[in-house]
C-alpha positions as CSV (number, residue, x, y, z in Angstrom):
1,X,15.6,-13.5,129.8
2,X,15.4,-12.7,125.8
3,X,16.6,-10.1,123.4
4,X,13.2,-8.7,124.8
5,X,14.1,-8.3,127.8
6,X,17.6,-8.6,128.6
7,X,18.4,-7.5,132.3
8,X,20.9,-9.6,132.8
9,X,23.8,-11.0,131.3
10,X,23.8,-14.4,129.6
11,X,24.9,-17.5,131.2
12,X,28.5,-17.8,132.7
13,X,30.9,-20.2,134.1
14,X,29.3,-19.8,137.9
15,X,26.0,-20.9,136.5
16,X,27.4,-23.6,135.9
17,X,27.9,-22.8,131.9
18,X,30.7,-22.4,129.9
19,X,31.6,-22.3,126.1
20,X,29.0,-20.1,124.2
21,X,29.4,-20.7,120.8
22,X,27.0,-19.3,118.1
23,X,26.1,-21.5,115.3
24,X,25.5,-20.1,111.7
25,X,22.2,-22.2,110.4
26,X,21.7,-21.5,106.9
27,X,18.0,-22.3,105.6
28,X,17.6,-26.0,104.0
29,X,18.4,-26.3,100.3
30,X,19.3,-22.2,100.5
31,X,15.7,-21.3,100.0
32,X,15.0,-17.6,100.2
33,X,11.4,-17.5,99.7
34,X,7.9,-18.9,100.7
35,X,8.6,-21.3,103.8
36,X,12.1,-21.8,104.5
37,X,13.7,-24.2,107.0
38,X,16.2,-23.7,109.6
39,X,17.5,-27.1,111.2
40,X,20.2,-27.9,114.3
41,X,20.9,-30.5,116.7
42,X,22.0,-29.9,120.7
43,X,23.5,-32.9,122.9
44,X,24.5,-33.7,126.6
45,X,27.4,-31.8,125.7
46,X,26.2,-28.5,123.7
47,X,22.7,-27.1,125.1
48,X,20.3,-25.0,122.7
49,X,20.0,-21.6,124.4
50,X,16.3,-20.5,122.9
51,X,16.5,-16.7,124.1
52,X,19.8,-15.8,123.3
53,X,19.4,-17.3,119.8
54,X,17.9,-15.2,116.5
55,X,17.2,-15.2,112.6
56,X,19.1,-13.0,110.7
57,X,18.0,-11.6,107.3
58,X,19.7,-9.2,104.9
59,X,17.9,-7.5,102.4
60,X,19.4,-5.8,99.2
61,X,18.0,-2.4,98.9
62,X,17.7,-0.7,95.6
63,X,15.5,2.2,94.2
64,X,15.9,3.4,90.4
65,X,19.3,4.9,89.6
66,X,20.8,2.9,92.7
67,X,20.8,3.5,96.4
68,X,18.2,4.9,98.8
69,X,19.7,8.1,100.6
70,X,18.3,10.0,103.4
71,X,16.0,12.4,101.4
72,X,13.6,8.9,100.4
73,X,13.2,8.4,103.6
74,X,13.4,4.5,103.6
75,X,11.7,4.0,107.3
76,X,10.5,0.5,108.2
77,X,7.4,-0.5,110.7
78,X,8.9,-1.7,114.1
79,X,10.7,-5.4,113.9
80,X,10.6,-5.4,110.3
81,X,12.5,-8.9,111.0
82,X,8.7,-10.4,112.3
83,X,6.9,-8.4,109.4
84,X,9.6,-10.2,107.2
85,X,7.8,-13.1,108.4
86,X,4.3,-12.7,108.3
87,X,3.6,-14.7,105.4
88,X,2.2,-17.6,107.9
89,X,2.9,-19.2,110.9
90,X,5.9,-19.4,112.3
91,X,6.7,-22.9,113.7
92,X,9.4,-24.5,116.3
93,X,9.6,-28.1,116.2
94,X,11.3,-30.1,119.2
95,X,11.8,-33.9,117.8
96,X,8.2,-34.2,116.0
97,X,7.2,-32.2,118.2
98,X,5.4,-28.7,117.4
99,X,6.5,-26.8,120.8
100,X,5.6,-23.1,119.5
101,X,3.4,-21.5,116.5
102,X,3.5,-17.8,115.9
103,X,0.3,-17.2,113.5
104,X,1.1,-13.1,113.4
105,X,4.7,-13.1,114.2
106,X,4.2,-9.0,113.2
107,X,1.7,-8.3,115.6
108,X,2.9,-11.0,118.6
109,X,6.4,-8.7,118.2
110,X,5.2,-5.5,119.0
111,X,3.2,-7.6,121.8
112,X,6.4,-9.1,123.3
113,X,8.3,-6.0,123.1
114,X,5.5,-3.8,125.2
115,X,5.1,-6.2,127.3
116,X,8.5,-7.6,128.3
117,X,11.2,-4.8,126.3
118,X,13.4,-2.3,128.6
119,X,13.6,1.2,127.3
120,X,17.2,0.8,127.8
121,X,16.7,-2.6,125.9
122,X,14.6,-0.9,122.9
123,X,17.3,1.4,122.3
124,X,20.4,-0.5,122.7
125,X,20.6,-4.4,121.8
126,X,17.7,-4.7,120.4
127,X,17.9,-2.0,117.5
128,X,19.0,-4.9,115.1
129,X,14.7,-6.4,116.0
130,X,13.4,-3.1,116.1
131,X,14.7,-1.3,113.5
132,X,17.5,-2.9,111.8
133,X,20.5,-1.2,110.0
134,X,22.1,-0.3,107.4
135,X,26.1,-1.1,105.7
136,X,28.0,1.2,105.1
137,X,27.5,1.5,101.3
138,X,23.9,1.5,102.1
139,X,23.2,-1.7,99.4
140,X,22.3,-4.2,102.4
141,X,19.9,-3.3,105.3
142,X,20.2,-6.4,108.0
143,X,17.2,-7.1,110.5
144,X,16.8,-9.8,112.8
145,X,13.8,-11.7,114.0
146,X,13.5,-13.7,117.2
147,X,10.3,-15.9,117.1
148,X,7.9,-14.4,119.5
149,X,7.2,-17.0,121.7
150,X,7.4,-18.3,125.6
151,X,10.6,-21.4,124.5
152,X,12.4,-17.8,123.0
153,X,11.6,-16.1,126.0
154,X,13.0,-18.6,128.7
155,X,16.4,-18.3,130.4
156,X,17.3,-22.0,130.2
157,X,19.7,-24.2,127.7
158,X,18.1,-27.3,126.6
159,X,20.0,-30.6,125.9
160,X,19.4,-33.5,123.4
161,X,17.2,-32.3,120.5
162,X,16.9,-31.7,116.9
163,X,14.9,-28.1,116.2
164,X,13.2,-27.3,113.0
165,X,12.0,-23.7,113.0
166,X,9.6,-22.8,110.0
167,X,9.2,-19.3,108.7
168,X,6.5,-18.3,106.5
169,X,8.4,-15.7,104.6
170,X,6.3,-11.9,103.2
171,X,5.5,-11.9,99.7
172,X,5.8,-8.8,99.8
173,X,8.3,-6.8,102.0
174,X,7.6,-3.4,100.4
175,X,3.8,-3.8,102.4
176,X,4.9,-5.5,105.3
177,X,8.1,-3.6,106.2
178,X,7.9,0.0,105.1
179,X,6.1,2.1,107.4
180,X,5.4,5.2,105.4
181,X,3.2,4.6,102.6
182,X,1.4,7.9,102.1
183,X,3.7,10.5,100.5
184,X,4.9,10.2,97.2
185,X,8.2,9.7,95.9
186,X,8.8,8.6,99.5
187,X,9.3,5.7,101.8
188,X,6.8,3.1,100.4
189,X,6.5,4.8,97.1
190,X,10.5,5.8,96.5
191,X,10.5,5.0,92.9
192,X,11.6,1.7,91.5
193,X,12.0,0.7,95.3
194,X,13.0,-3.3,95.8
195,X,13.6,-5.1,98.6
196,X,14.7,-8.5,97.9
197,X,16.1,-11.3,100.7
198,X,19.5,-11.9,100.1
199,X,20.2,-14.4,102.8
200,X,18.9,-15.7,105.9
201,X,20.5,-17.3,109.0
202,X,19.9,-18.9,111.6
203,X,22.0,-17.7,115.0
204,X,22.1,-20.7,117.1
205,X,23.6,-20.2,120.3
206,X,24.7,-23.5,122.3
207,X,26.7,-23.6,125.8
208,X,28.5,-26.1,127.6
209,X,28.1,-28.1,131.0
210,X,31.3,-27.0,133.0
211,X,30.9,-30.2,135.2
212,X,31.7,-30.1,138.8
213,X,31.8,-26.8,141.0
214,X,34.1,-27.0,143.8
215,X,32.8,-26.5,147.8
216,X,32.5,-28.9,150.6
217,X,29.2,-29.8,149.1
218,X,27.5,-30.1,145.5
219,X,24.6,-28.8,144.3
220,X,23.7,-30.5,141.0
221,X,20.8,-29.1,138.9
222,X,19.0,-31.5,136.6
223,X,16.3,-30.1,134.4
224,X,13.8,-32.3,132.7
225,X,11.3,-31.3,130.0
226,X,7.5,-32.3,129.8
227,X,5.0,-31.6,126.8
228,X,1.8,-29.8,127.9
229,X,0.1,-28.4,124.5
230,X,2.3,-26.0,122.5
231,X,4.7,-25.6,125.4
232,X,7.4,-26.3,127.4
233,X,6.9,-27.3,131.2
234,X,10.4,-26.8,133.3
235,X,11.0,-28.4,136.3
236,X,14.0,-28.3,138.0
237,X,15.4,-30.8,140.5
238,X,18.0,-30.1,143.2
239,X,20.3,-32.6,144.5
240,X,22.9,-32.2,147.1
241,X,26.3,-34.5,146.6
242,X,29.2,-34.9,148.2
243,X,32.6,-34.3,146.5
């Protein structure tokens, strides 16, 4: 389960989860362009939960004589978030380990989002990745990206790490993100049309062991994690004990 495709809800306290908290992760040193940094730590007591985690970027939006209206026709390409990012590679590290790189997070979107996206999904919780919105005083336009990639796409929290994700950011969002590029005065070609990255954020989402479950017997699930190339190998372990 992932923001692509989200069937189900998220982990709860009969899984054997409790506690989601969602961590704002600001980039390292606040940089806003060329590769910027996200980094976090999980423990025993506060799991990393890849799929239901994100990057959030919000863009100031201005054309000459201030803000785009309807009649520019400001329309973006789908998961202007990934096109955002398709300066380079996109990179998760686990430790020093590389566990996922993205080299066309544009293209691998669109991929993911055929492939694994709900109709129901496209058009409801994942309009913020598909086509992002606007406030209300239509200066900021907010899009989010999730990396495109299996560790993002699992439903499992992961314990004991530090994660570096690398983003290669556009150099220029005005290519990458608009998707109408052929009339004038319009979309692409609004005049004195800027896009410019006001701030980006990492949306960590962590959850809690909730210990014990109660019954005549116990069923205790212990994951452990193995490196096999670029990704993540799962195995799962079940153990009966009694209370």
């Amino acid at each position: 389960m992932s923001y692509f495709d989200l069937s189900t809800d998220g982990k709860i306290p009969r899984d054997g989860l409790r506690k989601h908290v969602q961590t704002q992760i600001p980039t390292e040193g606040g940089a806003l362009n060329g590769l910027i940094r996200f980094r976090w730590t999980s423990s025993q007591d506060s799991w990393f939960v890849p799929s239901l985690s994100h990057v959030m970027y919000e863009f100031e939006v201005q054309k000459t004589g201030g803000n785009v209206v309807a009649a520019d026709e400001f329309e973006v390409c789908a998961f202007p978030g990934a096109a955002a990012s398709s300066g380079g590679p996109t990179t998760l590290q686990l430790g020093s380990t590389n566990v996922a790189t993205i080299t066309n997070p544009g293209v691998t979107a669109a991929m993911y989002a055929r492939q694994y996206g709900n109709k129901e999904t496209r058009e409801t919780i994942m309009e913020p990745f598909n086509k992002g919105f606007f406030s209300d005083d239509l200066k900021t336009f907010t899009v989010n990206y999730q990396p495109p990639c299996g560790i993002f796409n699992t439903d499992v929290a992961i314990p004991s790490g530090t994660y570096v994700l690398g983003i290669n950011l556009s150099t220029n969002y005005i290519n990458d993100m608009m998707a109408s590029r052929a009339t004038a005065s319009k979309g692409a070609n609004i005049p004195g049309l800027s896009i410019v990255l006001k701030k980006a954020t990492f949306m960590a989402t962590h959850v809690q062991p909730s210990g014990r479950k109660k019954g005549n017997d116990q069923t205790l699930t212990t994951t452990n994690f193995w490196f096999s190339g670029s990704e993540i190998d799962q195995r799962v372990f079940l153990t009966k004990n009694p209370l």
